[in-house]
N, C-alpha and C positions, 0 to 999 in steps of 0.2 A: 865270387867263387874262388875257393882256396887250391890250385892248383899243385902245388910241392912243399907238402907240408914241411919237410926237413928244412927248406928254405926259408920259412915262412914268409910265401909268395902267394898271391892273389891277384887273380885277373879278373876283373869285372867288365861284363859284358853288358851295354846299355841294353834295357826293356827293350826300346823302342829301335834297334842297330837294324840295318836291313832295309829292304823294297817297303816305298809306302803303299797303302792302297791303290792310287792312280798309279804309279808304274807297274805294280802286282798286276794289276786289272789287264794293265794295257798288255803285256809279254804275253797272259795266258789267251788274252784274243787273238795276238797274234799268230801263236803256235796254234792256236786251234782253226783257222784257215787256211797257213801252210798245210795242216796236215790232211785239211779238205780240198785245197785247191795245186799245191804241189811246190806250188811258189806263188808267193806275192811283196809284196812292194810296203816299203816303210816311206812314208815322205819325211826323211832327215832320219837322224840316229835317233829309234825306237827310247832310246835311254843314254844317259850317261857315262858311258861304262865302255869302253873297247871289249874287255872279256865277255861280258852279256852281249856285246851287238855281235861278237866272231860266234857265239854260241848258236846265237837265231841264223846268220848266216847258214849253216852247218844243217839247221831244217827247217830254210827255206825263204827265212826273211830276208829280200835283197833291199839297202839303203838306196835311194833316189833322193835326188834337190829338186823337183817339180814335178806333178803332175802329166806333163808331153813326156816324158821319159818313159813310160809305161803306155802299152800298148789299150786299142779300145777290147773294151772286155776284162782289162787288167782289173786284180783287187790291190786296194793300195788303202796300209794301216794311217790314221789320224794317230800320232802320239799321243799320249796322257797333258803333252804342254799344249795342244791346238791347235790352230790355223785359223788361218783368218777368212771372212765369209769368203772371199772372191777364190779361195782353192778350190770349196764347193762347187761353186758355180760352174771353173773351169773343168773341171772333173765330170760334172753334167752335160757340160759340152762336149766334151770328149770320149763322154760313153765308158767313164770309167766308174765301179763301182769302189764306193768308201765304208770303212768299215771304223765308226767312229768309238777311238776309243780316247778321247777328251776326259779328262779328270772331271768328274762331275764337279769338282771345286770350281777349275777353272770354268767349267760349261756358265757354273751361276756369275761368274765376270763377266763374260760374254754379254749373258741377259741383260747384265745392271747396263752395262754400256752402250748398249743397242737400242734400250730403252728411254733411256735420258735423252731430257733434251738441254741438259747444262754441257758446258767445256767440260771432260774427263782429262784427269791430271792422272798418271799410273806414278806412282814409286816401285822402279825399278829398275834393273841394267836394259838400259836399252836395246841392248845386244841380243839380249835373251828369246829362245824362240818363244817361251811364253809371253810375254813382254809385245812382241812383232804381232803373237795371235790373236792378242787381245784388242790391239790397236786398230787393227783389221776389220773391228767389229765396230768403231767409234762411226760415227755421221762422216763420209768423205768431204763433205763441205767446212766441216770442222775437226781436223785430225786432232787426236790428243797430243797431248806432252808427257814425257817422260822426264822424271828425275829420281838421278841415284840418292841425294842428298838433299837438305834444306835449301843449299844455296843454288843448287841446280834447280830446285822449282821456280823461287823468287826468277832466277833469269832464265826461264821458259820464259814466265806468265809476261815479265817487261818486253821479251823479245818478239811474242805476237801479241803485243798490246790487247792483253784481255784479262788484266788486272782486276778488275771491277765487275766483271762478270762472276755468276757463282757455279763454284766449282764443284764435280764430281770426283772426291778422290777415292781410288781403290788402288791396291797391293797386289802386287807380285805373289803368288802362293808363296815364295819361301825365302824373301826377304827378312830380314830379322826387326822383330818390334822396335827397338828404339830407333831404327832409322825410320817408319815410317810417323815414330815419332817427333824427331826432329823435324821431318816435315812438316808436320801440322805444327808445330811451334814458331817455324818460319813465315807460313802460311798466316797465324793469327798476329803475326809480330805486325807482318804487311796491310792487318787491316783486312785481309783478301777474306769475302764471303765462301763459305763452302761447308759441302754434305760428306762427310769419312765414312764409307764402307770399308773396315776391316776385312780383307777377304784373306790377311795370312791365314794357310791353311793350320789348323790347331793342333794338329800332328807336326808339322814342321816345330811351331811353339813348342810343344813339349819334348820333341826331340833337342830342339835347344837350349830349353831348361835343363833338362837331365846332362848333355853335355858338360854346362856352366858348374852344376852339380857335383858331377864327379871328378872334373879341372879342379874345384876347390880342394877336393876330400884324399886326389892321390896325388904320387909322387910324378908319375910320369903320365901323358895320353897318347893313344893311338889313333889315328882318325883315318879310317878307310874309304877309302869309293877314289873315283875318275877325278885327275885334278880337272879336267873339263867341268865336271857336276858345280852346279852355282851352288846347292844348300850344303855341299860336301864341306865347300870352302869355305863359306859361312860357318858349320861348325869348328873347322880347325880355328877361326881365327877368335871365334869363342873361350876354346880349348888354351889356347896359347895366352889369353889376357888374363887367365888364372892358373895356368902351370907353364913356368916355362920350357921345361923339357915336354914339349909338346908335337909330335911329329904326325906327317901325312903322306900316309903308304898307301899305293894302289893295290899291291901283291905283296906277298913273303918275303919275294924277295928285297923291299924297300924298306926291308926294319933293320932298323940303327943296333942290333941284340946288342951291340957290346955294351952300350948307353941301359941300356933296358936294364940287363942285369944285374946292376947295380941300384934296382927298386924294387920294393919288398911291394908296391900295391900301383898295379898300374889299370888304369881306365882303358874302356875300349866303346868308341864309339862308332857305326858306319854310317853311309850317307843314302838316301833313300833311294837309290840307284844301284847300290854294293850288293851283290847275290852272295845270296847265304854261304856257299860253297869257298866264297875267297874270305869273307870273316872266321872260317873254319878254319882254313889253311892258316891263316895268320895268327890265328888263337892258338892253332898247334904249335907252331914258329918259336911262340913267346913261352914254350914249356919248357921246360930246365931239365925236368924229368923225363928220361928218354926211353923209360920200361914204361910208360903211360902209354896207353894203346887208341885207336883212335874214338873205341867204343868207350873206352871209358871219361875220357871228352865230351865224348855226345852225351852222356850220360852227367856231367857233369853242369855244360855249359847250359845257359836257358834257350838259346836257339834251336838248341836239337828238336824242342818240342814241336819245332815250325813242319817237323820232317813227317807228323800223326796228324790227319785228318779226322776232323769226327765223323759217325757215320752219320745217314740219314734217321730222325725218330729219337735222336742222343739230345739228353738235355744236357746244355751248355753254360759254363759261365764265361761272364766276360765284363770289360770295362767301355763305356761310350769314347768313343773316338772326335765322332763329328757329329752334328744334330742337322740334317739337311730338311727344306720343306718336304721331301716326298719318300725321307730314307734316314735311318739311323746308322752310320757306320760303326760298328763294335771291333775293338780288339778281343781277339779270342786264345792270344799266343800262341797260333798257330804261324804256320806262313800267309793261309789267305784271311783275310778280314771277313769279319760277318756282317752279313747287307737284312736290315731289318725294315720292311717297306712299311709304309702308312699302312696300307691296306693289312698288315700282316700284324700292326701294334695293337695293343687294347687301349681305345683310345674312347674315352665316354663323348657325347657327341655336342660337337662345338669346341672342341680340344685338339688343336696341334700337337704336333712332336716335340716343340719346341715347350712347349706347357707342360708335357710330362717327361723328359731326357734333357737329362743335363749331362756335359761334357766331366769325364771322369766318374759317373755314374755307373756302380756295379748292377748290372742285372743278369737273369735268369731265362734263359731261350730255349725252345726245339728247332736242333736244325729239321729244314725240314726239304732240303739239296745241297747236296755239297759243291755245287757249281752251278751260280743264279743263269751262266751264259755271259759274264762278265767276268769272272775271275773271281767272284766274290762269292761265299756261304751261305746261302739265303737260310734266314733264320724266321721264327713266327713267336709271337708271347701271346698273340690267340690262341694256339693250337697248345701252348703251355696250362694257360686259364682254363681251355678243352676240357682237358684230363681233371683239372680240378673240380669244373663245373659237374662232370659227367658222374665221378664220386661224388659228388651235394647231391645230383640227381638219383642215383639209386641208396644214398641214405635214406631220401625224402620219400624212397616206394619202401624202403623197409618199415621206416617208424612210420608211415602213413601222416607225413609230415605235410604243411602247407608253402609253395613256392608263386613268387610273383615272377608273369611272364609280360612280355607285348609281344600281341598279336603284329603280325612284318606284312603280313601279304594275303590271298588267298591260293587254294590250289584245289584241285579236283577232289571235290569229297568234305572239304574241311579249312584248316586255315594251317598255317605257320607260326606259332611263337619261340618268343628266344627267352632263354633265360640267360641272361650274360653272357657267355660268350657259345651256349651250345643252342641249336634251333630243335626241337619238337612239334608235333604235329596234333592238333586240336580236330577231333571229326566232327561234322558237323551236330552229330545226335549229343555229342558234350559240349555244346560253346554256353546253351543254359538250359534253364528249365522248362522251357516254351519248345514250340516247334520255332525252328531259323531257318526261312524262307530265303533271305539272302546274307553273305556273309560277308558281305563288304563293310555292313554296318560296323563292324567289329577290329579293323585294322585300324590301329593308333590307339588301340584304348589298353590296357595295362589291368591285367586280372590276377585273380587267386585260381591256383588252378591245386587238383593231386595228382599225384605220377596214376597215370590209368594201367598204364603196360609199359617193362621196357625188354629192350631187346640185347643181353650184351654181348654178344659172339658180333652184331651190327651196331654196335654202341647208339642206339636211338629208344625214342620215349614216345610216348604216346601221354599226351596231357587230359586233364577233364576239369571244365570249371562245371558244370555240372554236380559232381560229386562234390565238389566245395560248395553250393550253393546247397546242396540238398546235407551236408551235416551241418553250416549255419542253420538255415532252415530247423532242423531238429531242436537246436542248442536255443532258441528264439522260442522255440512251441515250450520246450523246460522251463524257459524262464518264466514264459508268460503263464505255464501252466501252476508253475509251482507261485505268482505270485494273486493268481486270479484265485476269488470265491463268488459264492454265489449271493448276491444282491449288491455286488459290484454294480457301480454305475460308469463305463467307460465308452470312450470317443471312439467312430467306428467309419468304415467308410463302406458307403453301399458298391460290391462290385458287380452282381450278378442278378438276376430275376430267375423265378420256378413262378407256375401257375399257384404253387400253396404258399409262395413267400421268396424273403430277398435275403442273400449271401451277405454277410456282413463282414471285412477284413477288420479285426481288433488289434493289431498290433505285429502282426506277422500270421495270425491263423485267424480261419474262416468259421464264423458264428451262424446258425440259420434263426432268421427274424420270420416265424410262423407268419402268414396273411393276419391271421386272428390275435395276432401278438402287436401289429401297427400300429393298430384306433382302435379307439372306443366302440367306432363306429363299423356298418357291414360292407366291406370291401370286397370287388369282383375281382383284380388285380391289385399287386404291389404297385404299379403304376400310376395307379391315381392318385397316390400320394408321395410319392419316390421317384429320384431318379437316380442313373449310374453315374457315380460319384458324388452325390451328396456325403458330407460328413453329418452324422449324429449323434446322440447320446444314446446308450441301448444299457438294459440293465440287463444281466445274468441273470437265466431263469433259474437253470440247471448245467451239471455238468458230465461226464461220462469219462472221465481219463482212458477205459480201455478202449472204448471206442473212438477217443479222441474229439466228440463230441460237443458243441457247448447252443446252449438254445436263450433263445434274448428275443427279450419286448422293449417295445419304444412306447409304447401307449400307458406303461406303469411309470413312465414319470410325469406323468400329467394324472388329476385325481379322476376318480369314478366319477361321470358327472351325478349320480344318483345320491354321492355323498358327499354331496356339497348345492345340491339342490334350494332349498333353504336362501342360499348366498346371493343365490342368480335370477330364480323364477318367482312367481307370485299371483296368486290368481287375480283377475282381470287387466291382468299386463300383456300391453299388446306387443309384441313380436316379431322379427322378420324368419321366414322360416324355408325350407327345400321341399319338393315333394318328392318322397322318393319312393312311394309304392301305392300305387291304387285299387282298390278292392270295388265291388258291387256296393257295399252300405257306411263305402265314402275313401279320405284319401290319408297316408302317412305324413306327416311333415317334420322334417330333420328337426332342432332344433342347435346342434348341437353332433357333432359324434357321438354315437353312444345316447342321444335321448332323442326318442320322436314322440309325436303326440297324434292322437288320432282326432281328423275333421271329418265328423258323422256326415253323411249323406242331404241331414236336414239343414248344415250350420254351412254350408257351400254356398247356399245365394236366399234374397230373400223370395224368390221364386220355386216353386216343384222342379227338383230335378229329376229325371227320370233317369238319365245315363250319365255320372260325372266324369266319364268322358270325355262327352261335350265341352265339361267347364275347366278340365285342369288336367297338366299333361305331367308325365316326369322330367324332373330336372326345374322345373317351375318354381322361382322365387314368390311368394307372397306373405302378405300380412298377416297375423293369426293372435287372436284374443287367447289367452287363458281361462278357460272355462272351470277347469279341478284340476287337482295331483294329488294323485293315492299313492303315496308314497309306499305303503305296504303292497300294494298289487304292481306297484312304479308305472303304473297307468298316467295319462296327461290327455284333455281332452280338451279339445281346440274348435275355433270356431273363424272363421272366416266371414260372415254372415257379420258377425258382432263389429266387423272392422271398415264396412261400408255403409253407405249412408241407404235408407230403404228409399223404395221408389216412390217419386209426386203421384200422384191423382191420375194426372193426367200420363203419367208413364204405364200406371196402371190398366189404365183405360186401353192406351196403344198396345200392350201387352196381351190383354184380352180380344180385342181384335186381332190380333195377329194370329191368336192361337184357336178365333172362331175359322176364321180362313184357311186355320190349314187342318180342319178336322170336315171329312168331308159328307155333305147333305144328302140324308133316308134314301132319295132319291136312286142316287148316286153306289148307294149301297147295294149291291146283287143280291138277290131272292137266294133262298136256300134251293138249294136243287129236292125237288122228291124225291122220297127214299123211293129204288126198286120194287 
């Protein structure tokens, strides 16, 4: 930023100068239960900074060194650096409530440490309350070790003899990378086994890139915050290894100006503890130009932007910050940071945060609260996708377009689908073509649906796979209609029975196979020769496009047997045959579908029959001679009689007896009565 152009001077103010996240978070919890409780309690200095802690003083935040300091009933702030379990504990005891505001950074230290069951080595100042917090959280049986340096781990590990064990190492949030590399260089020098969790936070990192950055590129640097602050000084000493006019001011009043203005481009870095307000002041400091007013500063510098909040419903841009398992931290160059929750990401499923955000990643948000209740922006790129989906949705009602949903759930009336990121509602009379008796069948399975209704004043839809199923449907009968003719022979499947015949599905539409269209033969049902779900061959009789109509026999792919007679029959060929109709002067017998032949009354037996009844029933298998075929009249006359052997003598005889005995003697016979 060119501040006095007649000068040509320039101050540059780092991206990243200012409170980071965790101290941000922490201040604005804190002010927001002073201002609910009146006053409450910080355990230790809330932050680095004497000007920020006289500030909270002021409304309401008093500093304590323990827990029995505050009274039962007292609220008393966790700072963003932590504590270690056993403050909890005592604070439970004591009936005091804690209002935890632990740097989620740090929180996930905690976890690793608490969890493990190897030696935890920290790289860090052992001084540090972060550093105390985290150690607090190690196995008491086995405390960890601190070291600022290589050579201070190596004589940890010799000092309690646990060389040989394998080590847990993690970071201090705002130690700088190459020390925690030279640790691990020491560490593999020794031989020493161990697991590196990198827990520098990636906001300190790039805060200390950009420092090193602008140490290269200017004449002089500024480095702001509390000389108490660990990462403050950490940057100066950054600062100072590639500029030497390098200096470290807490306020205004600690700037060197005479030294300054004698540099045409100076850096300004602050330390994640420095409030916006003293980087102003200092920025003003370093102007040359004294008709500069303080709006046009603000106007100038990139901090001022910290001072506009977005509102609620604002799409947002921004840069990834951190990539947490349950939370995306975004810079949004504001003063608060945007908190973008799992739950809030569009994340396809079986995908972490971690699989779709990457650190320095530009993306696209709705904030959707400007204060999550953490100090933080709650942001959503569902509710972004929303707005998007929700246009695809009322394109797809206008062009009467097709969309894939899955069905989520059931509810009263119908079901639930989602289409990416917006959910619609399926009634139950659209899920399909059938009646749906229950709708449960229907959740997990992924259909074609059309927008049925939508609502935009309520931004919701009303889905129908129905209506998708019933213009396939149409599109299926076109094809088939447009490729079917008549004497078509095509595969068919029996769905349904009528008393006059059976439903045939050909390919998507229903054909009627007439009774008299089956067999050759004379059928009382479709049953007797069919069942639901046989596949068959059926040929097109006829067809009716307006009526939609199409009629099919299955008995025209087998021949007439009348004309092919000749091939099969022969007179005096005996035969097996059905009987399928009985008359007074004899009986039917099948032959065949479609050819019976008639057994006269006289060709039944070689005895008088009087009722053949007596001798043969329907459905009865027997043997039967060929007697003639009048192929012109298609007459076949059969013989039965021809196919047994005639009776002995003496069966004869027995016959005749039989039938004297049962005729009964003059005697026996009653007189005619006289006529009146």
């Amino acid at each position: 930023m060119k501040i006095d152009e007649n000068m040509d001077k320039s101050i540059i103010v780092a991206e990243t100068a200012g409170f980071c996240f965790g101290v941000r978070r922490a201040i604005e919890m804190a002010e927001k239960e002073a201002e609910r409780e009146g006053k409450v309690y910080s355990l230790g200095p809330l932050i680095h900074n004497d000007i920020a802690v006289a500030d909270l003083a002021k409304k309401g935040v008093e500093v304590i060194g323990s827990p029995d300091e505050a009274g039962v009933g007292s609220t008393v702030i966790i700072r963003s650096h932590g504590e270690p379990e056993a403050v909890y504990e005592e604070a439970q005891k004591r009936g005091i409530r804690l209002v935890d505001a632990t740097c989620p950074f740090v929180e996930k230290i905690h976890k690793l440490v608490s969890e493990t069951d190897r030696q935890v080595l920290i790289v860090g100042d052992a001084n540090h309350p972060e550093v105390k917090g985290i150690a607090g959280w190690c196995d008491e049986n086995r405390p960890a070790l601190v070291a600022g340096c290589g050579e201070d781990a190596v004589r940890e590990l010799k000092k309690t003899a646990c060389s040989d064990d394998e080590l847990l190492v993690v970071a201090q949030t705002t130690i700088r990378g190459d020390v925690l590399h030279e640790v691990s260089r020491a560490l593999e020098k020794e031989g020493v086994s161990f697991k590196l969790q990198n827990t520098i936070c990636s906001a300190t990192s790039r805060r200390q890139e950009e420092c090193a950055r602008l140490a290269r590129d200017c004449d002089a640097m500024v480095i702001i915050g509390d000389r108490r602050s660990s990462n403050t000084g950490k940057l100066f000493e950054i600062a100072r290894k590639y500029c030497e006019r390098s200096c470290f001011v807490e306020n205004k009043d600690d700037l060197p100006l005479h030294e300054l203005r004698k540099c045409n481009r100076i850096g300004t870095v602050a330390g994640a503890s420095t409030p916006d307000y003293t980087i102003k002041e200092v920025v003003t400091s370093m102007c040359e130009n004294k008709e500069l007013t303080m709006a046009d500063l603000l106007s100038e510098v990139d901090i001022d932007k910290s001072l506009k909040l977005p509102r609620n419903g604002e799409i947002v841009d921004g840069k990834v910050h951190q990539v947490n398992e349950g939370e995306v931290i975004v810079n949004l160059g504001v003063k608060k940071d945007g908190i973008l929750p799992k739950s809030e990401a569009s994340l396809e499923e079986g995908q972490s945060l971690a699989d779709v955000y990457k650190v320095d990643d530009e993306i696209k948000a709705k904030v959707i609260k400007t204060d999550d209740g953490d100090g933080g922006i709650l942001l959503s790129t569902k509710k972004l996708e929303y707005i998007a989906n929700w246009e695809e949705i009322v394109k797809a009602y206008e062009e009467k377009s097709v969309l894939e949903v899955k069905v989520t759930r059931t509810v009263k009336g119908g079901v639930i689908a989602e289409y990416k990121e917006f959910s619609g509602f399926i009634p139950l009379s659209q899920l399909s073509d059938h009646f749906v008796v229950d709708a449960e069948e229907f959740v997990g399975q992924t259909m074609e649906v059309k927008v049925f209704r939508i609502d935009p004043a309520k931004t919701k839809a009303v889905f129908s796979h129905k209506m998708f199923l019933a213009e396939e449907r149409q599109k299926l009968v076109k094809e088939i209609w447009d490729k079917l003719n008549v004497d078509d022979v095509v595969e068919g499947t029996v769905m349904r029975f009528t008393d006059y015949g059976a439903f045939v599905d050909i390919g998507g539409i229903d054909g009627l196979l007439h009774i008299s269209e089956i067999s050759w033969g004379k059928l009382k049902h479709p049953q007797e020769v069919l069942s639901i779900g046989d596949k068959i061959n059926v040929k097109v009789l006829s067809m009716n496009a307006e009526k939609e109509k199409i009629s099919l026999g299955l008995k025209q792919n087998t021949p007439e047997p009348w004309s092919i007679i000749d091939e099969k029959y022969e007179v005096g060929q005996i035969i097996e045959g059905k009987v399928v109709q009985i008359k007074e002067y004899g009986a039917f017998v099948e032959l065949e579908p479609g050819l019976d032949g008639l057994v006269h009354i006289s060709e039944v037996a070689h005895k008088r029959v009087e009722n053949i009844g007596n001798e043969l029933e329907i459905g009865q298998t027997v043997q039967v001679k060929i007697l003639e075929i009048d192929k012109d009249r298609k007459r076949i006359s059969l013989s039965i009689r021809e196919t047994i052997d005639p009776p002995s003598p003496e069966e004869i005889k027995a016959q005749k007896a039989v039938a004297a005995e049962e005729t009964p003697a003059e005697e026996d016979v009653p007189a005619e009565e006289p006529e009146a």
